[in-house]
N, C-alpha and C positions, 0 to 999 in steps of 0.2 A: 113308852111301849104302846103299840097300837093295836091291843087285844080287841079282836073281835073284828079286825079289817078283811077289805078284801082286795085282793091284790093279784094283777094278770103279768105274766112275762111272757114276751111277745119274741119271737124269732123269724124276724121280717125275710130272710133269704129260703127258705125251709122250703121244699116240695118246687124251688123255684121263685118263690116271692112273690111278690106281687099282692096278697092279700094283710099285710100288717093296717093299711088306712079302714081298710072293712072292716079288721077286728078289733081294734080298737075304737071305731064310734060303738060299735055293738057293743064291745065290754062297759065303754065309758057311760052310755046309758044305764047297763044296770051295776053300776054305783061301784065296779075294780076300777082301780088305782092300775094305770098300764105305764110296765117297764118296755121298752125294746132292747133285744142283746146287739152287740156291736163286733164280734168277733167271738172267736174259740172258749170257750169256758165261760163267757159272761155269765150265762146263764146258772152254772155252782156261784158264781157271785152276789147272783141277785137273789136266790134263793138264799145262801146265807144268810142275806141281808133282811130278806122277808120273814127267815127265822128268830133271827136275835130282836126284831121290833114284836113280837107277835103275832106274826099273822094269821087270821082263822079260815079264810079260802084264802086259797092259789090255784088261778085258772096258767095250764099250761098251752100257750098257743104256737103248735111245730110238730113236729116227728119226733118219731122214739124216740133218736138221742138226745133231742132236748128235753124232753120227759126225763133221759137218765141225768142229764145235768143237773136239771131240778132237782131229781133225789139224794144226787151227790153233795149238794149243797144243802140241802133240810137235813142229811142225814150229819153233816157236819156241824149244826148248827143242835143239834140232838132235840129235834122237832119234828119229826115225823109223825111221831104220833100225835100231833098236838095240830094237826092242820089238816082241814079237809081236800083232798086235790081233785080237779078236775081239769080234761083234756079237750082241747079244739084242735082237729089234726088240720095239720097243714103242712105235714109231710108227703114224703114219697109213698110210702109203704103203708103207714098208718097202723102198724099191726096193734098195738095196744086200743086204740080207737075201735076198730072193726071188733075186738074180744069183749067190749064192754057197748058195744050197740051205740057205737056216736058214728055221723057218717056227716061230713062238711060244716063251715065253719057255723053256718047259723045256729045248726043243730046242736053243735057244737057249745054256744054260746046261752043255748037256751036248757041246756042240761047244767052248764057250770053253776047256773042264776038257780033253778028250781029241780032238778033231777034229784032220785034219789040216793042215798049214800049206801053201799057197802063196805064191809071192812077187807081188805084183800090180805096175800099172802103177797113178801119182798123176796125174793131172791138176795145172799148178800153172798158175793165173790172176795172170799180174806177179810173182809168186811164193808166190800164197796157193794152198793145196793145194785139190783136190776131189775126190769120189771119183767120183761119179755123172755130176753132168753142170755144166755151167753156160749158161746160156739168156739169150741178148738182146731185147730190145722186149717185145712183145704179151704172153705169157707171164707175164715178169717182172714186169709191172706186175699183171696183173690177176689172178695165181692167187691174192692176197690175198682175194676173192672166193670160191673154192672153198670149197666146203664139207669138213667132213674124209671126211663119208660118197663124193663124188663124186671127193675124191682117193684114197680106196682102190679103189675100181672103175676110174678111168682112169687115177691118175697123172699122168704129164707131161701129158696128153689133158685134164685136169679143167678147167683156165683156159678151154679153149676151151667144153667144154659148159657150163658155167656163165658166159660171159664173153659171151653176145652183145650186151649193154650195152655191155661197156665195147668191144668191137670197134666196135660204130658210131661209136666216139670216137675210136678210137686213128689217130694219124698215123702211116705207114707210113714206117719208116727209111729215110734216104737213105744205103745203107752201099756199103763196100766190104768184101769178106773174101779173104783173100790164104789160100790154104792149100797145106802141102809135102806133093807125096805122091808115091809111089813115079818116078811118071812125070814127077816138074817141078813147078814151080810152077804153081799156076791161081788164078786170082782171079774173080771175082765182083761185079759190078754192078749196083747198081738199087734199086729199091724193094721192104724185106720186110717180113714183118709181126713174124719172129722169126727167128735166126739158133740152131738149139739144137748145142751139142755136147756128145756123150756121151762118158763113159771106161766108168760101167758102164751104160748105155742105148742100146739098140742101135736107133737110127732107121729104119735099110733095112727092119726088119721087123717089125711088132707083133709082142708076146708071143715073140720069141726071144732068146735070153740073147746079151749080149755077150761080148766076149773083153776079159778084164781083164788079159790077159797078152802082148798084140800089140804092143804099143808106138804104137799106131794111136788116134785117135779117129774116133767115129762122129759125121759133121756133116752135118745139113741145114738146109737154108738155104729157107724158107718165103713164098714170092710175095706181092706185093697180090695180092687175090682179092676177088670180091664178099661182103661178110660172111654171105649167105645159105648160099653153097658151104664155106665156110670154115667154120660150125659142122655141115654136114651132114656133110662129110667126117668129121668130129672124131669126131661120133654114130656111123658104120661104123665107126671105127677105122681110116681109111684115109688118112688126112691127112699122116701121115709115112712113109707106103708109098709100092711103086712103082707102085699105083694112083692115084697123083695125078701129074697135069703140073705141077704148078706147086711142085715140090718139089723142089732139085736137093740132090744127095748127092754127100759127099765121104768118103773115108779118110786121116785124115793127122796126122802125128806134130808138126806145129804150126799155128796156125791164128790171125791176127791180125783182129779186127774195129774198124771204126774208120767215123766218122758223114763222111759225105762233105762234110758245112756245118761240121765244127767242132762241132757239138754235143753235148753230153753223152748216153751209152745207157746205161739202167738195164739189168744184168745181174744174176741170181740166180744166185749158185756157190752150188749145196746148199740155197738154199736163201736163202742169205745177200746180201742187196742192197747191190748200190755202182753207183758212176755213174762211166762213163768215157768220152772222146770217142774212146779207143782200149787196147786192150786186146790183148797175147799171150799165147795159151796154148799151152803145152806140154805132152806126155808126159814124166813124170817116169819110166823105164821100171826095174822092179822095184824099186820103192821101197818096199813096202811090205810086210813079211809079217802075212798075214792067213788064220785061222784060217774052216775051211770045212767047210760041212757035205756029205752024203754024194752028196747031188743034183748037186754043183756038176760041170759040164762046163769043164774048162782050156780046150780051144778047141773050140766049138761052130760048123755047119756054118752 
């Protein structure tokens, strides 16, 4: 067991590639051990593997979803708690990077080595971890679509600007969503087009950082709408705001979705597709310490 090592897993294709040889001499100078992943899922593999040896940093170098592989894989190894993480983005979108103040690979690299640590909150889907967010219907199916240039500029927003094809298509879920928040239970009925909930994605308001340490998720729950209004909003960036009616928002430390026919809803955790005709997520709350950079605001207003 090699308690007390430190060790980077690298996802040389991520954002496009090209940067695996930069981050690894940077890592290899300050004294990580660098894996590179090889395909689909390496990355739950190597993080197993970083778990069952001990490992005490894990630099993760790539985009959200290799971030959620990583977790998938420590949370398998029932080490999460037990290891410090940090992020070098070298993804597309970056969004867990941008919530916690890291911005390119150096930065990247030099927060892994000496930034400071907090302890965050995990999202866990049935019990699979997430960090970001995990998103039902419309979204999930069609941000396949996105391009990678239209999800750096929008992000979660991207499926929609690039998706009014497949919105003319898309049948609008018959869901329910049950969520607990400070004040009681409240649930939710009807027809959506997406149900999203964030851990570090803050919906109430474009462009403001979440609180990854509330023990709260950010959930909004997205109306049938005519698909014309539906991509215009998206265009303003006002789609998930509280410039839209047709948008109801919730805070809550769990949040169950489930197809009102019995039918199966494709959901994206991180990123990651599975199909469920119901589904509970929870705040995993301080589950995770995760190394940050200098930008980062613990609880933002």
């Amino acid at each position: 067991m090699q308690v007390g090592s430190r060790r980077a897993i690298v996802n040389p294709i991520s954002g496009g590639g090209g940067h695996a040889d930069y981050a690894r001499r940077l890592l290899g100078a300050r004294g990580f051990k660098v894996q590179e992943t090889a395909g689909p899922e390496d990355g739950v593999e190597l993080a197993l593997e970083a778990g069952r040896d001990g490992v005490s940093e894990l630099a993760v170098v790539g985009g959200d979803g290799t971030v959620n592989e990583v977790l998938r894989g420590l949370s398998a190894a029932d080490h999460l708690g037990e290891v410090t993480l940090s992020v070098v983005p070298a993804g597309t979108a970056n969004i867990l990077a941008r919530q916690i103040g890291v911005v390119g690979i150096e930065q990247g690299v030099e927060v892994a080595d000496t930034g400071d640590v907090r302890t965050i909150d995990l999202g866990m889907a049935d019990g699979q971890p997430f960090v970001v967010s995990c998103i039902a219907g419309f979204p999930a199916e069609a941000s396949v679509a996105a391009t990678s240039d239209l999800k750096a500029r929008f992000g979660t927003l991207a499926f929609l600007v690039t998706g009014a094809q497949e919105a003319l298509e898309f049948e609008p879920l018959s869901i329910d969503v049950e969520v607990a928040t400070d004040d009681g239970d409240e649930r939710w009925s009807g027809e959506a087009l997406c149900v999203l909930v964030g851990n570090a994605r803050k919906f109430v308001e474009q462009g403001g950082q979440a609180d990854l340490e509330d023990g709260l998720f950010d959930v909004a729950v997205v109306e049938r709408m005519p698909t014309s209004n539906l991509v215009a909003e998206a265009v303003q960036h006002r789609l998930l705001g509280s410039g839209s009616e047709n948008v109801t928002h919730f805070q809550a430390a769990r949040v169950t979705v489930s197809d009102a026919d019995g039918e199966p809803i494709t959901f994206s955790r991180d990123g990651e597709l599975s199909e469920h005709e119901r589904l509970a997520l929870d705040v995993s709350s301080g589950a995770l310490d995760l190394r940050v950079g200098a930008g980062y605001t613990p609880h933002p207003e």
